[in-house]
C-alpha positions in Angstrom: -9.8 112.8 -96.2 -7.1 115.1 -95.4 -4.5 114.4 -93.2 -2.3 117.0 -90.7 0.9 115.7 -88.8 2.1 117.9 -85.7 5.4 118.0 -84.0 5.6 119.5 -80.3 8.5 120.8 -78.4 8.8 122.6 -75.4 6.4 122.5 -71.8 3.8 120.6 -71.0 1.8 123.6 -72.1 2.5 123.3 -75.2 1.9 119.6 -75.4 -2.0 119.9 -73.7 -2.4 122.7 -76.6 -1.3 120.6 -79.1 -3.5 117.4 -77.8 -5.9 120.0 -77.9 -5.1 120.8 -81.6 -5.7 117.0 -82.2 -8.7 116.9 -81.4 -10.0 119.9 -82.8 -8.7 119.1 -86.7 -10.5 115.2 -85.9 -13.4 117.3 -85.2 -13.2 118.5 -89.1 -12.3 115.2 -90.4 -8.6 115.9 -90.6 -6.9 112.6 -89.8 -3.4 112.6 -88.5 -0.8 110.7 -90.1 2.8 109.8 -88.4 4.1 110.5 -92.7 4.8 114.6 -93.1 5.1 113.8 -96.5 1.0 112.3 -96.4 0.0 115.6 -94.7 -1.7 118.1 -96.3 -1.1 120.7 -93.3 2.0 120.3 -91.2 1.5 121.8 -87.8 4.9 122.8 -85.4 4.0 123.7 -82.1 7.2 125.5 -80.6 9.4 126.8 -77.2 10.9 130.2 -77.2 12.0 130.2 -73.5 15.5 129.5 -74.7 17.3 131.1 -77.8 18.7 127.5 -78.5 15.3 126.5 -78.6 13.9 129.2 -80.9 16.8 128.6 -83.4 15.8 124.7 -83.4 12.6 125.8 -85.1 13.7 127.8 -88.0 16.8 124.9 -88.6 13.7 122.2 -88.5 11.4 124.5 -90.8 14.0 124.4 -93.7 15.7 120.8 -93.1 11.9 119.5 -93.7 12.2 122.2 -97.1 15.3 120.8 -98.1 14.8 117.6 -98.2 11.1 118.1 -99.5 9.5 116.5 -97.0 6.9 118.1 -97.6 3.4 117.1 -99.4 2.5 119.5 -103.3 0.5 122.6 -101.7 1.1 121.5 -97.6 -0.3 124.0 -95.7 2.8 124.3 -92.8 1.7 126.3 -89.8 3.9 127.5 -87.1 2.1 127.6 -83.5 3.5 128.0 -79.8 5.6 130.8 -77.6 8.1 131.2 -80.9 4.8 132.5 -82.9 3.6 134.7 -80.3 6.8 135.9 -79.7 8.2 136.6 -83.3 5.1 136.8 -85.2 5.2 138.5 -88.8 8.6 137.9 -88.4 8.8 135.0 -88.8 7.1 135.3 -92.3 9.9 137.0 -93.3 12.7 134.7 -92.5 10.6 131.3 -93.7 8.4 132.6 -96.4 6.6 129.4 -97.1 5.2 129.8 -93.8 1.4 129.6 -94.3 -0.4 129.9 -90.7 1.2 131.4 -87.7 -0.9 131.4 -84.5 -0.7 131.8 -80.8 -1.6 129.6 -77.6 -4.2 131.5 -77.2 -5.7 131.3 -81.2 -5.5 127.7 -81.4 -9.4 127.0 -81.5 -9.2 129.5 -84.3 -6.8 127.7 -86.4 -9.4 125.5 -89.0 -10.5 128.8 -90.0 -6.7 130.0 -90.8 -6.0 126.8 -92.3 -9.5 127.2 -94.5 -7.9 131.1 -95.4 -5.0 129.4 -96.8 -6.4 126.3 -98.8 -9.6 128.9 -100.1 -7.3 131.4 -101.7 -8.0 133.8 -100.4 -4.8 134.4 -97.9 -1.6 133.0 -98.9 -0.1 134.0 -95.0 -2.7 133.8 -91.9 -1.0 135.5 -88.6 -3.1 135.6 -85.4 -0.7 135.8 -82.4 -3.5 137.8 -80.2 -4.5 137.0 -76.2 -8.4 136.7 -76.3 -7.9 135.9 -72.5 -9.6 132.5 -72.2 -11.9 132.1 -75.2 -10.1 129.3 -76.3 -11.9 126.8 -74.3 -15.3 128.0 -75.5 -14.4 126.3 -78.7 -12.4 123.5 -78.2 -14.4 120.3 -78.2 -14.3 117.8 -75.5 -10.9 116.0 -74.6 -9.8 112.6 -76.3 -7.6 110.6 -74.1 -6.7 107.9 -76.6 -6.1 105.1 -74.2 -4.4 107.3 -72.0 -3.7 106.7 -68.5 -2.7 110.2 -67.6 -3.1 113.6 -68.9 -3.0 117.1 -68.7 -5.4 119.7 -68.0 -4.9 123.6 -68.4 -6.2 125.8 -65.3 -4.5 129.0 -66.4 -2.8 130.7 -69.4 -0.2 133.2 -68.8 1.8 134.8 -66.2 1.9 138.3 -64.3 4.9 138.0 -62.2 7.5 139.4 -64.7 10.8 137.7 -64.0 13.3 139.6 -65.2 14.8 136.6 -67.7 11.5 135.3 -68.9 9.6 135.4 -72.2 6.3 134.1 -70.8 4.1 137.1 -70.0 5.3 138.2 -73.9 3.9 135.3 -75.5 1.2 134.0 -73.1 -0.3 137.2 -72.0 -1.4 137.8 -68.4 -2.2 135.6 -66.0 -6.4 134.3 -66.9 -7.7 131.7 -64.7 -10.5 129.1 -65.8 -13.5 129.0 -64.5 -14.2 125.7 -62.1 -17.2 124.0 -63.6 -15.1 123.9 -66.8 -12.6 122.7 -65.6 -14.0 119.7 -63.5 -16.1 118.6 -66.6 -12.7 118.6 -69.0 -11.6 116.5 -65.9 -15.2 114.1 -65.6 -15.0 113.8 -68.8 -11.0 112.5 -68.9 -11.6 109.8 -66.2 -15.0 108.3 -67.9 -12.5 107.3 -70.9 -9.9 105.8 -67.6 -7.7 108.4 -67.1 -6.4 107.4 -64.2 -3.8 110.3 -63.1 -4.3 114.0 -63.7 -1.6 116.4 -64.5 -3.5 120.0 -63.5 -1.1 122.9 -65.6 -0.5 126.5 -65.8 2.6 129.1 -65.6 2.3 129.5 -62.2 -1.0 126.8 -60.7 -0.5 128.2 -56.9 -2.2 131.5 -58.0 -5.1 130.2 -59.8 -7.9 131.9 -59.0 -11.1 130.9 -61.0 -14.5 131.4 -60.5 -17.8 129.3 -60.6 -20.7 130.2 -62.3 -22.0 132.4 -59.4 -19.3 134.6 -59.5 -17.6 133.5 -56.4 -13.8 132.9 -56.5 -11.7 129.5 -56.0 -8.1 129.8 -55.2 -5.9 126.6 -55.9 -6.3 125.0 -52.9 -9.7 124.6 -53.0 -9.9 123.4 -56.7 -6.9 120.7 -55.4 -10.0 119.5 -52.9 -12.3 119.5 -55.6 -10.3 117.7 -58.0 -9.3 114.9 -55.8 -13.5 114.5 -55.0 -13.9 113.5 -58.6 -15.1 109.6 -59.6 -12.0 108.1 -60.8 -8.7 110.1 -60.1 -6.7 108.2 -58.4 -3.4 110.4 -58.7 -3.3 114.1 -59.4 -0.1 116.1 -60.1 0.5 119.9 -60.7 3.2 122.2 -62.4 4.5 124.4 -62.5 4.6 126.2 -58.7 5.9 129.8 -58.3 7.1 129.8 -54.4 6.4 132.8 -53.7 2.1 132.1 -54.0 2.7 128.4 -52.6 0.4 128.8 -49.9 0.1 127.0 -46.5 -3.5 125.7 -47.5 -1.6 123.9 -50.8 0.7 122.6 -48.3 -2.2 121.0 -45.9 -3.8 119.6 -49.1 -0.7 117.4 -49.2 -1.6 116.4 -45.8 -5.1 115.8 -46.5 -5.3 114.4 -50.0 -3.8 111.2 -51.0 -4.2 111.5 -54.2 -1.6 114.4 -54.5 1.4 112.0 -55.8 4.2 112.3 -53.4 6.3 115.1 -55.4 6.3 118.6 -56.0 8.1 120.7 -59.0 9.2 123.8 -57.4 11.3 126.5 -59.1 14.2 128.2 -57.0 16.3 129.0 -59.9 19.4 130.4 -57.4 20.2 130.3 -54.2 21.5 133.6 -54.1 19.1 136.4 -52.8 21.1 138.8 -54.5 20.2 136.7 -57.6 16.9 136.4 -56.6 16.6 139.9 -55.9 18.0 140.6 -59.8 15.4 137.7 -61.5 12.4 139.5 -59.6 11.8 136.2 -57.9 10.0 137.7 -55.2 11.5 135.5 -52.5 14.6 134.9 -50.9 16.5 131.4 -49.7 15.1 131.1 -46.0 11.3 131.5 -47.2 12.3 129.0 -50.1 14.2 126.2 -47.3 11.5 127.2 -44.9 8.5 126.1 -47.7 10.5 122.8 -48.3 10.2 121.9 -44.6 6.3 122.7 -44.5 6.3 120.4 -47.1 8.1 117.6 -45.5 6.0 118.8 -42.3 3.1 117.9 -44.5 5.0 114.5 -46.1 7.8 113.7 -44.7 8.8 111.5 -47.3 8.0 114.0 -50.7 10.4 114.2 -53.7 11.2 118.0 -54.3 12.3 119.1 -58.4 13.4 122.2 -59.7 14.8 124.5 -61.7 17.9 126.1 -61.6 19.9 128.7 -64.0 23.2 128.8 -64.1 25.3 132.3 -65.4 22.8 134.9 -64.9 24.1 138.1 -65.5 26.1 139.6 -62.6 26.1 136.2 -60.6 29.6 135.6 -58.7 31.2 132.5 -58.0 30.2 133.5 -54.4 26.7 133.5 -55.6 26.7 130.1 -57.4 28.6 128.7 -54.8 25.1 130.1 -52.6 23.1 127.8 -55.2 25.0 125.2 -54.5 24.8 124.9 -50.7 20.8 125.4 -51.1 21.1 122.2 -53.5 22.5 120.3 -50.5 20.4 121.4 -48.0 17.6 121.2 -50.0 18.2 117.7 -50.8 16.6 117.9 -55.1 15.6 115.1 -56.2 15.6 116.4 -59.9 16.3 119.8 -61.6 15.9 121.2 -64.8 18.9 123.2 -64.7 20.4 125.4 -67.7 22.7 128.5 -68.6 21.0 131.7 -68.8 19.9 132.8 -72.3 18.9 136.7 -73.0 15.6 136.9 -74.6 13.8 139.6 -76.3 11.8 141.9 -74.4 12.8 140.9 -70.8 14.5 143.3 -68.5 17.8 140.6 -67.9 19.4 141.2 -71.4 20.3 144.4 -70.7 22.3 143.6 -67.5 25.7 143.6 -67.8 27.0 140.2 -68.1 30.9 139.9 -68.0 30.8 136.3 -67.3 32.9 133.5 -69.7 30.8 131.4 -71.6 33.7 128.8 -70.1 32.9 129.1 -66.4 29.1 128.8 -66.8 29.6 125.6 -68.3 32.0 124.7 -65.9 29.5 126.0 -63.1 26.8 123.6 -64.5 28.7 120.5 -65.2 29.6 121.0 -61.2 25.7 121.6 -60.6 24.3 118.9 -62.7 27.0 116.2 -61.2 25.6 117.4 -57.7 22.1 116.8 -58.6 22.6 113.4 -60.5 24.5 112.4 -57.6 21.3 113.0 -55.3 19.0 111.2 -57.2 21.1 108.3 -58.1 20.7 108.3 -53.8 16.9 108.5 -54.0 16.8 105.8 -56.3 18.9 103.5 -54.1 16.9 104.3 -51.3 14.0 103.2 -52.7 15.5 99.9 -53.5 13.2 97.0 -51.5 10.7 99.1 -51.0 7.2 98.9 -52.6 5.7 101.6 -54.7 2.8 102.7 -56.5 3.1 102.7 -60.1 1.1 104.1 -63.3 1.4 101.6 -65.9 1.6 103.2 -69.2 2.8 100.9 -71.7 5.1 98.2 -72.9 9.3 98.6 -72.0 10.8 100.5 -74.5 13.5 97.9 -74.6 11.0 94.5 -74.2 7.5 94.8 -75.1 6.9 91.3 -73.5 7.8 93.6 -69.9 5.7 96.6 -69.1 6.3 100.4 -68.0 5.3 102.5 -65.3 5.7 105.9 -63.8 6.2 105.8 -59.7 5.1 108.8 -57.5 8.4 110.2 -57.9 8.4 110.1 -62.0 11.2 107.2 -61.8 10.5 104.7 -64.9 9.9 101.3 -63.9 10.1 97.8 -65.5 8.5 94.7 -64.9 7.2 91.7 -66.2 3.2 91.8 -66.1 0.5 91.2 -68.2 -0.9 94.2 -70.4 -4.6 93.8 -69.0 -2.7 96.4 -66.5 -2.0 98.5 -68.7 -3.6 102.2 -67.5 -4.4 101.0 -63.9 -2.2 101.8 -60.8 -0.4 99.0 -59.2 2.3 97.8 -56.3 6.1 97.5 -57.2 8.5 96.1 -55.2 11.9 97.5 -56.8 14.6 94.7 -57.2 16.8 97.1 -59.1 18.2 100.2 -59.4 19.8 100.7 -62.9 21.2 104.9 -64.1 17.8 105.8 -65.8 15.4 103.2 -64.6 14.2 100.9 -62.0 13.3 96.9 -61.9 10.9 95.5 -60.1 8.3 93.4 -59.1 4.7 92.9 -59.2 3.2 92.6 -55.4 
């Protein structure tokens, strides 16, 4: 029986497509093995929203070469944003190379990998949107003694910021249709998935239809969702403010199973940096959403992301960023300095900015952030919170794991029967990257 082994970087996009993958190749009796050098076909599924992150693939690619990691006649395949973005190019700059394919090909890739291994292709390139085909052919979900997982509701993005690489290697914005996405979800939670991670470039403008031709916006699918048998927590990423509606907001309200947090992308908090990243909002409507949303739960974490030394911005305008952090109050942030990539309308702004001062400016930010969730976490000390166990401690398999509301880590001593079910902490502790507790 042959064997494949798959390594994933990047969003949780890419890790659904490559579950995905998974269970596609088990479908055609390839097993996967945790041993590149067992696999016959070596699968990388890749990130090209940074340029850091796009040279990681090609420095992986040939480490795994030189060190012949690599199995007699391995098929290697290439998959993710970097193989919709770069394409044939790729070919060219790693010729052993065999199978380069798209987010959107990747119920298409047996058939590559069958080109190769046949003969009758040495190189198999199919980087092409076919809108939302993909689900037509994938087979139904494994969720291998999972307690969570994710679900795609959309593929692309229309919104065109002027720094991302998205709508270039994702295509346009296709929503799912509803029935197939409630049965993908049925089907999760009859195996105990117990929390469901609903994904997409931007979820707030789904808009899928049902069979009947009749449209469902996100809101509604939110309602739908939380009606199903068995899901107990649902979660959703990643949220464009600018379509986060006031009917997502009462869902909050309404639904309990909505996990207490929300990911939501400001990435300045200058409107004239805004205005330059087509953002298509400006800092009051992004403050003013935040307080509809502690309207709605007074009490919710709020994420984001933030970048740091986009072209033009001042030190008047990061200063802007910064206030917004603190009135904001983040709990998290994905924060990072600006990175031109091809085809977007930011690398050819004038950027006269030192490399020095945007480090400087996002050791500054990233202190400021740490410094309020190290205060979340200690305010949550004595209290008692709902957590998704989800394994063994990393650091004493006789204590187990769990994800609270708020994505903290906690450990606590518990039997393993728990494992996958949802259950009270009281938090004893509050350590730098975890939380101890107690089971109620």
């Amino acid at each position: 029986m042959q064997q494949f082994y798959i390594q994933t970087w990047g969003c949780q996009m890419n890790e659904y497509d490559s579950d995905r993958i998974r269970d596609l190749l088990n479908e055609n009796n390839i097993i996967e093995t945790d041993n590149i050098a067992e696999a016959d076909v070596v699968i990388l599924i890749t990130c090209a929203i940074r340029e850091k992150a796009q040279e990681k693939v090609f420095n992986q690619l040939f480490a795994w070469k030189s060190q012949n990691q690599y199995k007699e006649n391995a098929i290697v395949c290439v998959g993710g944003c970097v193989a919709s973005q770069d394409g044939e190019a790729i070919l060219k700059r790693v010729n052993f190379v065999n199978v380069i394919f798209g987010p959107q090909t990747i119920h298409r890739l047996v058939k590559m990998i069958n080109e190769v291994k046949s003969g009758k292709n040495k190189h198999v390139v199919d980087v092409s949107f076919p809108e939302i085909e993909k689900f037509d052919f994938l087979p139904a979900p494994s969720a291998k003694n999972k307690a969570t997982a994710f679900v795609t509701i959309m593929e692309g993005c229309s919104n065109f910021c002027s720094y991302c690489v998205v709508p270039f290697t994702r295509g346009k914005e296709v929503s799912r249709g509803v029935e197939g996405i409630l049965a993908e979800i049925k089907h999760l939670t009859e195996q105990g998935v117990k929390e469901i991670n609903l994904i997409g470039q931007n979820v707030n403008s789904y808009r899928g239809t049902y069979e009947d031709g009749t449209e469902c916006n996100f809101a509604e699918l939110l309602y739908l969702v939380a009606a199903i048998k068995g899901v107990e927590r649902i979660r959703f990423t990643t949220s464009n403010p600018h379509d986060l509606s006031d009917e997502i907001i009462q869902a909050f309200k309404d639904l309990p199973q909505i996990a207490n947090s929300i990911h939501l992308p400001v990435q300045s908090g200058s409107n004239n940096t805004l205005r330059r990243m087509n953002r298509r909002y400006t800092r009051e409507q992004y403050i003013q959403l935040t307080k509809k949303l502690r309207e709605a739960r007074n009490d919710i974490y709020i994420s984001t992301d933030i970048i740091v030394g986009f072209p033009g911005e001042t030190e008047e305008e990061f200063e802007e960023t910064m206030s917004l952090v603190r009135e904001v109050r983040f709990d998290q942030s994905f924060s990072f300095i600006y990175s031109p990539r091809p085809n977007t309308v930011a690398k050819d702004l004038e950027d006269n900015t030192p490399l020095s001062v945007k480090k400087e400016r996002i050791y500054k930010l990233q202190a400021l952030i740490n410094n309020q969730a190290q205060q979340y976490s200690r305010e949550m000390l004595g209290t008692i919170q709902k957590v998704l166990v989800d394994g063994t401690s990393v650091k004493d398999n006789t204590e187990l794991r769990g994800k609270t509301e708020n994505n903290r880590s906690v450990n606590f001593k518990g039997d393993k029967s728990l494992i996958g079910q949802i259950v009270d902490i009281k938090i004893t502790d509050v350590l730098a990257h975890s939380l101890r507790g107690e089971l109620i």
